[in-house]
C-alpha positions as CSV (number, residue, x, y, z in Angstrom):
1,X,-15.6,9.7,14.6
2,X,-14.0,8.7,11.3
3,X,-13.1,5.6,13.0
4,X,-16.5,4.4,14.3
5,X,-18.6,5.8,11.3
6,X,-16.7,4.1,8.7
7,X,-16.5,0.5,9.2
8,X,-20.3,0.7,9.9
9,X,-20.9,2.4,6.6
10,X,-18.7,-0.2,4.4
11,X,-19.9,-3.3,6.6
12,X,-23.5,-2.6,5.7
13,X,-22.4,-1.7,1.7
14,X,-20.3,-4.7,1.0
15,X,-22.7,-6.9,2.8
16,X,-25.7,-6.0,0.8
17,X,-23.0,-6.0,-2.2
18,X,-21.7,-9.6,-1.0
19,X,-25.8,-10.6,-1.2
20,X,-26.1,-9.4,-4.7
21,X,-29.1,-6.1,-3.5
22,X,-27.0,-3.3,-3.4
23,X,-27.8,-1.6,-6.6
24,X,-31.5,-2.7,-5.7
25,X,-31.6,-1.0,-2.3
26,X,-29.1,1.3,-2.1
27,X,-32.0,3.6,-0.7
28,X,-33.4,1.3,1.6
29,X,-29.5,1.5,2.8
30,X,-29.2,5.2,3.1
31,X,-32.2,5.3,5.6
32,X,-31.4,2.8,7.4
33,X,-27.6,4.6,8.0
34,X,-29.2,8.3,8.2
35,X,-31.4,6.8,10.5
36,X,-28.5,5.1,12.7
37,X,-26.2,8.3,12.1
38,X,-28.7,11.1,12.3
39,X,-26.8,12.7,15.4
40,X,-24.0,12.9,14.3
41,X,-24.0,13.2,10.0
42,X,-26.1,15.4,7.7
43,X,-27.8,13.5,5.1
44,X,-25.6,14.5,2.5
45,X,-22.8,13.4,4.5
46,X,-24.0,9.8,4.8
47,X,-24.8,10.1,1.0
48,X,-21.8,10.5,0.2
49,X,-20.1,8.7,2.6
50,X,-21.3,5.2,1.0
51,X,-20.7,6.7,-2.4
52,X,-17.6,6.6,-1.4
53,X,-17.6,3.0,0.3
54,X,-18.6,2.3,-3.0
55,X,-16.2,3.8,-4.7
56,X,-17.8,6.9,-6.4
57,X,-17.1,10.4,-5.9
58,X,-19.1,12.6,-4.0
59,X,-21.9,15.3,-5.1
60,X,-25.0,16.9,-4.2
61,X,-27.6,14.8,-5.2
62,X,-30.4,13.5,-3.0
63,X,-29.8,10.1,-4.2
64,X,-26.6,8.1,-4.2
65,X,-26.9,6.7,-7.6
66,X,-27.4,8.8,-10.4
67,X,-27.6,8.2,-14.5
68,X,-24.5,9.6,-14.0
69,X,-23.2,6.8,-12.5
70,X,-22.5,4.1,-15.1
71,X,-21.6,1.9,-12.4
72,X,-20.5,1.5,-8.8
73,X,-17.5,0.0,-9.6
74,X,-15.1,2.4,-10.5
75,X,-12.0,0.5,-9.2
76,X,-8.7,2.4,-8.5
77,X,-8.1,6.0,-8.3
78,X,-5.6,8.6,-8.2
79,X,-7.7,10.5,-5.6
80,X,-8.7,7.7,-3.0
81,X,-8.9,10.7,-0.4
82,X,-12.5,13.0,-1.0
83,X,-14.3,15.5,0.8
84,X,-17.6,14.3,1.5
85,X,-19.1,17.9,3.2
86,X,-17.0,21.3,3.8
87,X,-19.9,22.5,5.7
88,X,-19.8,20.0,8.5
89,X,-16.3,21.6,9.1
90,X,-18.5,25.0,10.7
91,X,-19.3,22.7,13.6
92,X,-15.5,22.0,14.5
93,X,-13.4,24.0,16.3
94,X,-10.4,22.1,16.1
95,X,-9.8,21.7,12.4
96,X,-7.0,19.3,13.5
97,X,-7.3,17.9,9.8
98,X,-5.0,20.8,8.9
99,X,-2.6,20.6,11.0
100,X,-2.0,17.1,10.4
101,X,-1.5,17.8,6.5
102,X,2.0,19.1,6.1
103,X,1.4,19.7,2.2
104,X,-1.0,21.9,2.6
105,X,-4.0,19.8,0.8
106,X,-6.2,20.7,3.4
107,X,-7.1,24.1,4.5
108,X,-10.1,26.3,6.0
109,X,-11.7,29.7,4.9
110,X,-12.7,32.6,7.4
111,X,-15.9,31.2,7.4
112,X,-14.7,28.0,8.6
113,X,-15.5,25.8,5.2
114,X,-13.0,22.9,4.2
115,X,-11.0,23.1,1.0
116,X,-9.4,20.0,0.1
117,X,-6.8,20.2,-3.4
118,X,-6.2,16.7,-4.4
119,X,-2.8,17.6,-6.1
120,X,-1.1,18.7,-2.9
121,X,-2.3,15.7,-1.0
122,X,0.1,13.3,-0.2
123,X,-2.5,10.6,0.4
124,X,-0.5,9.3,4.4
125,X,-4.4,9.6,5.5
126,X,-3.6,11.5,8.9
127,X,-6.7,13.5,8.3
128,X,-8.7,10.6,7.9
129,X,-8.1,9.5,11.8
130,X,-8.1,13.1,12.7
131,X,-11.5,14.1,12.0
132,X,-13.9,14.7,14.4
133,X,-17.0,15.1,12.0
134,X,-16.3,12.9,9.2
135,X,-16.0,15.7,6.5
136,X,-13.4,13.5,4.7
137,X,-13.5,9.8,3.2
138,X,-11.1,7.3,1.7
139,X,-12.7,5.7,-1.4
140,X,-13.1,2.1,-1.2
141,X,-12.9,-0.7,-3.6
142,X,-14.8,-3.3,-1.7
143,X,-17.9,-3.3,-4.2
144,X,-15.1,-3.6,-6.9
145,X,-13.7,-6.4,-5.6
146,X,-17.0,-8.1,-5.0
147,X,-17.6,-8.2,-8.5
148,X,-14.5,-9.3,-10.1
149,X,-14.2,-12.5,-7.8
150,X,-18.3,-13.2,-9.0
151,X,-17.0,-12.6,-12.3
152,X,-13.7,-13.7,-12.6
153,X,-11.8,-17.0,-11.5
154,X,-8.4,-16.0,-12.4
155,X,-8.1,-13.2,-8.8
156,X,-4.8,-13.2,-7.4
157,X,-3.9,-11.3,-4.3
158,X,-0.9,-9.9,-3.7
159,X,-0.3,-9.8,0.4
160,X,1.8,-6.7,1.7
161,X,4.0,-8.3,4.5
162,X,2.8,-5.7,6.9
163,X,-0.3,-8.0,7.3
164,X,1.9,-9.9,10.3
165,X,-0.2,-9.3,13.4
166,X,-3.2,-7.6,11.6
167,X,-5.5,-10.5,11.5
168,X,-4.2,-11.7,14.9
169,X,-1.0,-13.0,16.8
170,X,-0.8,-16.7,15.4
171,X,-2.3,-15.9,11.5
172,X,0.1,-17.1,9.3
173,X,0.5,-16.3,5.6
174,X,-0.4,-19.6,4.9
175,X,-3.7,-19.1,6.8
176,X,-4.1,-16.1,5.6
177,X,-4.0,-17.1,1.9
178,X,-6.5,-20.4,2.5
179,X,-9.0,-17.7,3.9
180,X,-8.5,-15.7,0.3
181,X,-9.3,-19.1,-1.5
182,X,-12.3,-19.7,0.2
183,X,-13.9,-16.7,-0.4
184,X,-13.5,-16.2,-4.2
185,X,-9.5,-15.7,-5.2
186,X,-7.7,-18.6,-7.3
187,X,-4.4,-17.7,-5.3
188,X,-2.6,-15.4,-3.1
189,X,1.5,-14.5,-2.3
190,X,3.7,-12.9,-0.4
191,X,4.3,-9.1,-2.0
192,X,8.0,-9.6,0.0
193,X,8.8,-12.4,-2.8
194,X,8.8,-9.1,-5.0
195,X,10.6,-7.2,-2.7
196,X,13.6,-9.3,-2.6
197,X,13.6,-9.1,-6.5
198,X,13.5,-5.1,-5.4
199,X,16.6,-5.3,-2.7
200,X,19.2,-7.3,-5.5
201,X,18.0,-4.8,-7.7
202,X,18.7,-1.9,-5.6
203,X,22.3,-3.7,-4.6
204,X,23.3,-3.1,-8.4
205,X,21.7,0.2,-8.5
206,X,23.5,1.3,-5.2
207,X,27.1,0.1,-7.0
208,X,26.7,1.8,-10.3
209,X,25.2,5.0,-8.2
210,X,27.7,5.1,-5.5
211,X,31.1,4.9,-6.6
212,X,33.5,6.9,-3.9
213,X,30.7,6.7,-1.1
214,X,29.9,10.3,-1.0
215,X,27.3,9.8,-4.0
216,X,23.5,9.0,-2.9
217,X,20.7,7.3,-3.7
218,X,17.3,7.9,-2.5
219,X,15.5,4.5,-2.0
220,X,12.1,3.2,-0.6
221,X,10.4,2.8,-4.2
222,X,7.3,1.0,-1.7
223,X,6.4,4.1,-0.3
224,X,4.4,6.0,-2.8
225,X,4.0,8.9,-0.5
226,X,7.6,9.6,0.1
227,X,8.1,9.6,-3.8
228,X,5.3,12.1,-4.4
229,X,6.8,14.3,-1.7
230,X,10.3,14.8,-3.3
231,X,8.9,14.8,-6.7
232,X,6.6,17.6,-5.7
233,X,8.5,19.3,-3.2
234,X,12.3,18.6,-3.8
235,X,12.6,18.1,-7.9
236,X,16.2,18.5,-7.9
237,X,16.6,15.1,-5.6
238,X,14.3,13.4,-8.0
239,X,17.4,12.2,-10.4
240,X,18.8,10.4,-7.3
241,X,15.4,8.1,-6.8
242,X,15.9,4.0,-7.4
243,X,14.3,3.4,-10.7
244,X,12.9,0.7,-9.2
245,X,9.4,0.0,-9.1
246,X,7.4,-1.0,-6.1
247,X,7.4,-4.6,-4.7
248,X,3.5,-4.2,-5.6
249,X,3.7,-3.3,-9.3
250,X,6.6,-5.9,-9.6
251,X,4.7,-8.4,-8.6
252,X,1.7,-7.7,-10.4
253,X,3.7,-7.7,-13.4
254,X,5.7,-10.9,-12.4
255,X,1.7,-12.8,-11.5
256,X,0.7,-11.4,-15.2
257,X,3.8,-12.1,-16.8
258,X,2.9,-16.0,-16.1
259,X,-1.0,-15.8,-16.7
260,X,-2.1,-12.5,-19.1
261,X,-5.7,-12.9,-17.9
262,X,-5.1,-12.7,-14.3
263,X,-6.4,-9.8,-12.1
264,X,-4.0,-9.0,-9.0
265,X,-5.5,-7.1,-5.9
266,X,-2.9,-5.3,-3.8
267,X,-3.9,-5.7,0.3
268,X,-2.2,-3.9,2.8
269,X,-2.1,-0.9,4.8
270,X,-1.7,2.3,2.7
271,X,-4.0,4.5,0.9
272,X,-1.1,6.2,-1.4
273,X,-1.2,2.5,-3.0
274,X,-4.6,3.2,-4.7
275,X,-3.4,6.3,-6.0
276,X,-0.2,4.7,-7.2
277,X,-1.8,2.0,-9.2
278,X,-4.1,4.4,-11.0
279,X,-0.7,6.3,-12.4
280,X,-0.5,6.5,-16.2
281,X,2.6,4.8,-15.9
282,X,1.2,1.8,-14.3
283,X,-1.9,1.4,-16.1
284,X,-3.2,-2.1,-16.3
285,X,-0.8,-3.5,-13.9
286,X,-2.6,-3.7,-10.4
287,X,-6.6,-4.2,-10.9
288,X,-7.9,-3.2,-7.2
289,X,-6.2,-2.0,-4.0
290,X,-7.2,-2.8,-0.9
291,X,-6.9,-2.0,3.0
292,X,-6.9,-4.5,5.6
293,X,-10.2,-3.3,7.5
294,X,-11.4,-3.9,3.9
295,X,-10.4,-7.4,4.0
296,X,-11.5,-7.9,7.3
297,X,-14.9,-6.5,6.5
298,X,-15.0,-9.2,3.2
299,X,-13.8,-12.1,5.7
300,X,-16.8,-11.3,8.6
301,X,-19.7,-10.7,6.0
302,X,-18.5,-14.3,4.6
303,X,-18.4,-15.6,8.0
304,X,-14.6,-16.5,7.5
305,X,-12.6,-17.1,10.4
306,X,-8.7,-16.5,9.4
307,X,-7.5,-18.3,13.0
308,X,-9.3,-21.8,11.8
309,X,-7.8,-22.1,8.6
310,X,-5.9,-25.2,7.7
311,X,-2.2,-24.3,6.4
312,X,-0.8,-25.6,2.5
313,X,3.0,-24.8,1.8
314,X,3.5,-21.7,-0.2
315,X,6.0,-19.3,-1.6
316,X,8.0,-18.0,0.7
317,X,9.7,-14.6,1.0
318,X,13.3,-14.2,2.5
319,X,13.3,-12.2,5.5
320,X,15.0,-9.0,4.2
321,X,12.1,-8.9,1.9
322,X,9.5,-9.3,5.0
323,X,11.3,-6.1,7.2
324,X,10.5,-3.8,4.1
325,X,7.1,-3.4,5.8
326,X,8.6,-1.4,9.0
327,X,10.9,1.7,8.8
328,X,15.1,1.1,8.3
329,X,13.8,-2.5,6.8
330,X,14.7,-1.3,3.5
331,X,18.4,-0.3,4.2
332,X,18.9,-3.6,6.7
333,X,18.0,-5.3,3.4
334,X,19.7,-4.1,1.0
335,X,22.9,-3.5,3.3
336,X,22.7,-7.9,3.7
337,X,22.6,-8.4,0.6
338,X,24.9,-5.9,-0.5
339,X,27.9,-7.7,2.0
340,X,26.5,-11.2,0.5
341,X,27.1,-9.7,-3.5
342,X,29.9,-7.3,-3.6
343,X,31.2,-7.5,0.2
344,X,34.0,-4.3,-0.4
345,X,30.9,-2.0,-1.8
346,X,28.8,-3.2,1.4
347,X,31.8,-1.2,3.8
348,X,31.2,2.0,2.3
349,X,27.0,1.8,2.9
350,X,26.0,4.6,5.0
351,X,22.1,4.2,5.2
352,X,19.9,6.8,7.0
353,X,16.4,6.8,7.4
354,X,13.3,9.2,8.0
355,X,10.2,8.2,9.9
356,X,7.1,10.0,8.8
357,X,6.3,13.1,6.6
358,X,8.2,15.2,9.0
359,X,11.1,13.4,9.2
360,X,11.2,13.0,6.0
361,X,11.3,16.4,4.8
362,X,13.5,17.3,7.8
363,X,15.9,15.0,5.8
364,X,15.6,16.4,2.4
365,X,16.0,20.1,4.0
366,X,19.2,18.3,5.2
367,X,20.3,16.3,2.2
368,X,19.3,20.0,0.1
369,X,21.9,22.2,2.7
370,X,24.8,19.4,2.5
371,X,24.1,18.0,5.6
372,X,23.7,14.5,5.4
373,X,26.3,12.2,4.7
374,X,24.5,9.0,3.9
375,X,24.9,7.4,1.1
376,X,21.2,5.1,1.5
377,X,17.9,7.3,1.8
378,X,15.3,5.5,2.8
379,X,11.8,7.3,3.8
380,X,8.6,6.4,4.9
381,X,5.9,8.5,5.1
382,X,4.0,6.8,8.1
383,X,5.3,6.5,11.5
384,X,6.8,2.8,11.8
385,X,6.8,2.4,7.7
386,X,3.9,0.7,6.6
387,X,2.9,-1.0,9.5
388,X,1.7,3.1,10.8
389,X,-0.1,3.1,7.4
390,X,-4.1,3.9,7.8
391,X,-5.4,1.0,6.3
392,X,-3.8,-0.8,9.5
393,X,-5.7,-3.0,11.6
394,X,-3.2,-2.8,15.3
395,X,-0.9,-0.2,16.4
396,X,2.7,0.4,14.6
397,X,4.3,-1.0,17.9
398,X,2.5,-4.2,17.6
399,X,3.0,-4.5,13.9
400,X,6.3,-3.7,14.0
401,X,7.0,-6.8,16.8
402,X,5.4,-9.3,14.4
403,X,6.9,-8.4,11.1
404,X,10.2,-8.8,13.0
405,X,9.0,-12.2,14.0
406,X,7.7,-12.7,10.6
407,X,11.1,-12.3,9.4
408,X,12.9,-14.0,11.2
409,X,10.9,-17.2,11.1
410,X,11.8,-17.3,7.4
411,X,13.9,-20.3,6.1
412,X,16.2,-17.8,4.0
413,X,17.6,-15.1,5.6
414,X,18.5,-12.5,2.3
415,X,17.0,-13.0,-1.4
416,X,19.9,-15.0,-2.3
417,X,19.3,-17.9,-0.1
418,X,16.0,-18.0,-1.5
419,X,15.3,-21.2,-4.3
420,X,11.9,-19.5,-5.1
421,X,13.8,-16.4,-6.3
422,X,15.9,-18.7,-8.7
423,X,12.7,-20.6,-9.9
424,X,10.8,-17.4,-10.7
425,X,13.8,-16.1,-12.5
426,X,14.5,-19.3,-14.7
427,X,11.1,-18.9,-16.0
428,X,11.2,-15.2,-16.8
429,X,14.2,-15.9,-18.7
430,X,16.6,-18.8,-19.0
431,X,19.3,-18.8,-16.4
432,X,20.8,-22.0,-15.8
433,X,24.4,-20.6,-14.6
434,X,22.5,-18.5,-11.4
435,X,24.6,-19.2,-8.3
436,X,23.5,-18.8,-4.9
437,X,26.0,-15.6,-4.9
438,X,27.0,-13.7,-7.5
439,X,30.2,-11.7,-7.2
440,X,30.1,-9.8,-10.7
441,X,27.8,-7.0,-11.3
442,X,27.4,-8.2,-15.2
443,X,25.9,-11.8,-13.9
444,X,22.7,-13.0,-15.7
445,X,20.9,-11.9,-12.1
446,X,21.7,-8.4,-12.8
447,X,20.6,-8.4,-16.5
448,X,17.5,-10.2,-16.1
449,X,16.7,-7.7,-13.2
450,X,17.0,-5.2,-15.9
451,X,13.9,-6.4,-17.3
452,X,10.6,-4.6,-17.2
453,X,8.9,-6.2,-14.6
454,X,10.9,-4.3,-12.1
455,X,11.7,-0.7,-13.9
């Protein structure tokens, strides 16, 4: 139900948004959807249900807005995930919400009442596409965004590579990011041009962490979810986690680092990532966060067509930054780029990953009991990586055969083949001796990686 209920819900918010009358007839909305979903959603449901397609929390109110509510636009969140009605839980009889929650965020009384604890919640949004009566919602940012690009002509968007094969077989990036233009954003890029910063980063990091080959690290910095999970979970593994930050907050910071004013909006196809840009730590860096239904919804309100746009050049990612959006593209990344730099370290790389939450804490049970011998951990939350996030548009399988083709259809097959790397780097800090490979771990590539923009 979850599926058919809400992209009705944030079509007809972000379309009176898009017109400028939502704030004006927000009611008028809420009968006309109570009306449509009478059958199937109590009032307060669908009360709450576009409070949260607009970004609010929910409550008991009658009316959506309330003096409460300074505004509908409260941007990013750390708890993107809400319970909209426990009640409507008495009428299910499956409650296979639950069992799709492996942290225990999600549980039900005697009386059959949903409790939902924020804190536990891991935010992979299983229970989302689980629910039969729609007693949860994801909290969108659609409104939000709405308003910065009517207010704002310095958006950027920040494109997860997982968008291969979301908006259709033959959208390129480059067709992609003329559709952002039109509608509103002064310029969009590949988030991959930030993971390849990520994978030489993580080359150093593996040869200062692994020295024998029976050390570890524990990698995958772009999945929020899998971090949470062994920082909540498995605290003594937490000292063997990358520093690194995630390809989205490095390249927000690398998009502000060049113009201060500019607000960046992550898309792609996790929910985690709105929770991960409202971290203290992170404050300021990433503006909005959204999914690509969310996009979609923005491109057929504006009556944009992503096939028919013309293609500009653009920056380009290298491939091994392009596979971080499906599971094992991480280690295949960092294990080419790792034989390219220090060629004698890349022989003793034993990566392993897990795919989904219970792989993934099959793993750490593993790595916890001395049974692992890898030396590369990579985990993803979703099944498939990120192209099995929620926020997807086709099926991991799908996504999975386009991001490959993505990839390879690069011109540069690993970061360092990649001039737009060196470009970007010359500017963050003068580097004229940068070679195409660098064999010594003090090179001016591994200091300037150093720098905050990726820790």
């Amino acid at each position: 139900m979850y599926n058919t209920i809400r992209p009705r819900i944030l079509y007809h918010v972000a379309k009176a948004a898009w017109e400028g009358r939502l704030v004006q007839e927000h009611t008028k909305l809420c009968n006309l959807l109570n009306e449509e979903f009478k059958d199937k959603l109590t009032k307060k449901q669908v009360i709450n249900q576009i409070r949260a397609a607009m970004g609010l929390n929910p409550h008991d109110s009658e009316q959506i807005l309330t003096p409460y509510d300074e505004t509908v636009l409260m941007g990013i969140d750390r708890n993107p995930i809400v319970l909209t009605d426990s009640a409507a839980c008495l009428h299910c009889n499956e409650h296979t919400c639950e069992a799709k929650c492996p942290s225990g965020a999600l549980s039900h009384d005697q009386e059959g009442y949903l409790h939902f604890d924020p804190s536990r919640c891991l935010l992979d949004g299983d229970c989302l596409t689980s629910c039969s009566k729609a007693s949860l919602a994801e909290k969108a940012q659609l409104v939000a965004l709405i308003s910065l690009l009517r207010s704002s002509n310095s958006v950027y968007a920040s494109i997860a590579p997982a968008f291969a094969g979301q908006f259709g077989n033959n959208i390129t990036f480059a067709k992609l990011r003329t559709a952002l233009l039109s509608i509103g954003f002064k310029e969009a890029v590949e988030t991959a041009i930030a993971a390849d910063f990520i994978t030489i980063k993580e080359v150093f990091e593996f040869d200062e962490h692994v020295k024998q080959g029976n050390e570890y690290m524990i990698t995958s910095c772009c999945c929020p979810a899998w971090i949470k999970l062994i920082e909540t979970k498995y605290p003594s593994l937490a000292d063997n986690i990358s520093p690194s930050v995630s390809p989205m907050i490095a390249s927000a910071r690398i998009i502000k680092h060049f113009e201060p004013t500019a607000k960046v909006v992550f898309i792609g196809p996790c929910i985690a990532k709105k929770a991960e840009a409202a971290l203290p730590e992170f404050k300021g860096e990433v503006d909005l966060v959204l999914t690509f239904p969310e996009l979609k919804i923005i491109f057929d309100i504006a009556g944009i067509n992503v096939a028919n746009q013309p293609e500009q050049e653009t920056l380009a990612a290298s491939g091994c930054g392009r596979i971080y959006a499906r599971t094992g593209g991480v280690s295949q990344a960092v294990q080419k780029t790792l034989a390219s730099i220090l060629p004698e370290k890349a022989k003793i790389f034993k990566p392993i990953q897990a795919d989904g939450i219970p792989d993934c804490i099959k793993l750490l049970n593993d790595i916890i009991d001395g049974n692992c011998t890898a030396n590369f951990i990579e985990g993803m939350a979703c099944r498939g990586g990120c192209v099995g996030g929620p926020g997807r548009i086709q099926n991991p399988e799908i996504g999975t055969e386009q991001v490959n083709d993505f990839s390879k259809n690069s011109s540069y097959k690993t970061p360092l083949e990649n001039p737009r790397i060196y470009s970007i780097l010359n500017l963050l800090e003068p580097a004229k001796q940068l070679q195409p490979v660098m064999k010594e771990k003090n090179s001016v590539m591994a200091q300037i990686l150093s720098r905050q923009e990726f820790k």
